[in-house]
C-alpha positions in Angstrom: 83.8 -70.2 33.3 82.5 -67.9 30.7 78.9 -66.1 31.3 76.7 -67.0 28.7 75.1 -64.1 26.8 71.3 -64.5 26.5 68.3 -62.9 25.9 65.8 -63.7 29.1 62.4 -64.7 29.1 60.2 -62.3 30.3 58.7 -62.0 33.6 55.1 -63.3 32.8 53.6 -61.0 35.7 54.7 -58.2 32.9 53.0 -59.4 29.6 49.3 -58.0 28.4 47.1 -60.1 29.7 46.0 -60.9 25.8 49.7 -62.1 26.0 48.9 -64.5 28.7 45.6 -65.4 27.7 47.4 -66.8 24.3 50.4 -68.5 26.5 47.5 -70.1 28.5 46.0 -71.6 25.1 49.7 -72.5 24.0 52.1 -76.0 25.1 54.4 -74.3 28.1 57.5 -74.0 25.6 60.2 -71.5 25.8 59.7 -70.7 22.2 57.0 -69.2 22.9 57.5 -66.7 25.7 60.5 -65.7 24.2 58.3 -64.5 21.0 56.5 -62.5 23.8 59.3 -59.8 24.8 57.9 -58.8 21.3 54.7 -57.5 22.2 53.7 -56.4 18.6 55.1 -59.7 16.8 53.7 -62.4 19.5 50.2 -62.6 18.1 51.4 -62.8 14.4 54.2 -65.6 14.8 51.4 -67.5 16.7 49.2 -66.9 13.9 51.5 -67.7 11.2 53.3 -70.9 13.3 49.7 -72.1 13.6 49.0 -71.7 9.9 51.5 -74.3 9.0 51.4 -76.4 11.5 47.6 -76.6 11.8 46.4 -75.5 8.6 48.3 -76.1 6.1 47.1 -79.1 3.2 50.5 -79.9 3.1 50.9 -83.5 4.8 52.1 -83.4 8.4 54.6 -86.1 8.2 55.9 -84.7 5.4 56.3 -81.6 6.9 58.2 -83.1 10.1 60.6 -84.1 7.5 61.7 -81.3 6.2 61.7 -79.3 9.3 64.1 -82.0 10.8 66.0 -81.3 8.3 66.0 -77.5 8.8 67.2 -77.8 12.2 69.8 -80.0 11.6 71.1 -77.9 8.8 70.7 -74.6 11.2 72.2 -76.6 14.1 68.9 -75.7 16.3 69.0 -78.0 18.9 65.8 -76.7 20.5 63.7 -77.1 17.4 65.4 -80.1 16.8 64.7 -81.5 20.0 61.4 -80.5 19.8 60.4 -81.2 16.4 61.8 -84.9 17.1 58.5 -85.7 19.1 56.3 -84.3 16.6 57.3 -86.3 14.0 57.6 -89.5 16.3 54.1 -88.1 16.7 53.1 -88.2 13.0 54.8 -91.5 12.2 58.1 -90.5 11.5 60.4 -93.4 12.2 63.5 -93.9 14.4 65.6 -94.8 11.6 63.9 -92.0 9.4 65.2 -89.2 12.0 68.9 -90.8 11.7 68.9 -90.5 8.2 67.8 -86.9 8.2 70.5 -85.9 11.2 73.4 -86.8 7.9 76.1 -84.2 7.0 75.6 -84.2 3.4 72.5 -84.7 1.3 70.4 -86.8 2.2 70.1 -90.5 0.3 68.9 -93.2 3.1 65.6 -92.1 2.7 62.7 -93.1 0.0 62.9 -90.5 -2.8 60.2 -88.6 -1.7 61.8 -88.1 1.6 65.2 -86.9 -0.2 63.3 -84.9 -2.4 62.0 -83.4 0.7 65.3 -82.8 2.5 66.9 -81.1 -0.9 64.3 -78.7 0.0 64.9 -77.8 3.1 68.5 -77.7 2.5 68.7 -75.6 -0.5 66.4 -73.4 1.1 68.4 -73.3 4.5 72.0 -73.0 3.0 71.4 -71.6 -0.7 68.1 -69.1 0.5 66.9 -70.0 -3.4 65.3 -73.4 -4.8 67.0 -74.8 -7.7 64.9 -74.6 -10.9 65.0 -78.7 -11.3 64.1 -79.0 -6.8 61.0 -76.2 -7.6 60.4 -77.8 -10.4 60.3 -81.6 -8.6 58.2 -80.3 -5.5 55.5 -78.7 -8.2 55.2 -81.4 -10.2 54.7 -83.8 -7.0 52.8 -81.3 -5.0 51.5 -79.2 -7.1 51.1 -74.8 -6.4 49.6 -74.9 -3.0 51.3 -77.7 -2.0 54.9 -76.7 -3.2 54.1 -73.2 -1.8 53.2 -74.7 2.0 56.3 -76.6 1.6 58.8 -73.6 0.6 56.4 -71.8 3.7 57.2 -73.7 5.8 60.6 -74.5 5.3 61.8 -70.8 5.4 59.3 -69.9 8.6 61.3 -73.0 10.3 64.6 -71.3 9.2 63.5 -68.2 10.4 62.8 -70.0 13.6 65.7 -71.6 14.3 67.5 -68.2 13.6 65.9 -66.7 16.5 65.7 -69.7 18.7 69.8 -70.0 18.5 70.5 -66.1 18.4 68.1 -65.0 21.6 69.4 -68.5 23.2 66.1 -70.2 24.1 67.3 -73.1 26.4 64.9 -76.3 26.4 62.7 -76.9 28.9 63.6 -79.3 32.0 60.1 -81.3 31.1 59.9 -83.8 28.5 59.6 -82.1 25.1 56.1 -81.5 23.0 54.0 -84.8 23.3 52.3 -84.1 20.4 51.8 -82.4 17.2 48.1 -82.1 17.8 48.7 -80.0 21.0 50.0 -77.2 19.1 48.1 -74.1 18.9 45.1 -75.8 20.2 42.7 -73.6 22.7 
């Protein structure tokens, strides 16, 4: 059988203790030690993670949405996995979830919800918005709220990019329990 090239997680006993201090405040995830064997970016990808996920207007359940749809268009299964219980979390239904795991566009959804995942797709396969999707999410969301969106779409493409690439393997436990739990000291 083939050896599986991966990046490891790092030996906590060799972090800054700032490092573990944040891990302490942070859900056990594998994300998230990865994202510490880079000492100088740790602090900021917490930072900016926890500005969409914690801080952002933009609705949550909304937002579980279209990063759904990110991973499934990046083929993350670890952010997939994991972003599956948030939205559970935030009232993201069963069927909901299978109609964002399509190949193709998305069309079971309501038309905010397909509105939603054209987002996340163009920006996940085309890098650029179409003029008439920016032009939807503005006039629905308006600036901020169009601008959180596009946020946080391309920070959950960056994501998935490093997740698959350094090869962060899922936990053994159960995945998040909650979107609340995130970033929370």
């Amino acid at each position: 059988m083939p050896v599986t090239i991966k990046i490891p997680l790092p030996d906590q006993a060799r972090l800054t203790p700032e490092i573990v201090a944040t891990l302490g405040r942070l859900p056990p995830l594998n994300v998230f030690l990865m994202m510490a064997n880079a000492p100088a970016s740790f602090e900021p990808l917490i930072n900016f993670a926890t500005s969409i996920l914690l801080r952002s207007e933009f609705d949550r359940r909304k937002r579980e949405i279209a990063v759904l749809r990110v991973a499934h268009v990046t083929r993350s299964s670890y952010e997939w996995t994991q972003h599956v219980a948030v939205a559970k979390s935030v009232g993201v239904s069963e069927d909901e979830i299978a109609a964002i795991k399509v190949d193709g566009a998305v069309t079971r959804l309501d038309a905010e919800g397909n509105l939603l995942c054209r987002v996340a797709d163009e920006i996940s396969r085309d890098v650029r918005l179409s003029d008439e999707a920016l032009g939807a999410i503005m006039d629905r969301y308006g600036v901020r709220q169009a601008t959180e969106l596009i946020l946080c779409c391309s920070y959950f493409n960056m994501l998935s990019r490093f997740l698959e690439s350094t090869r962060v393997e899922l936990e053994p436990q159960p995945p998040l329990p909650s979107a609340r739990r995130l970033g929370n000291s």
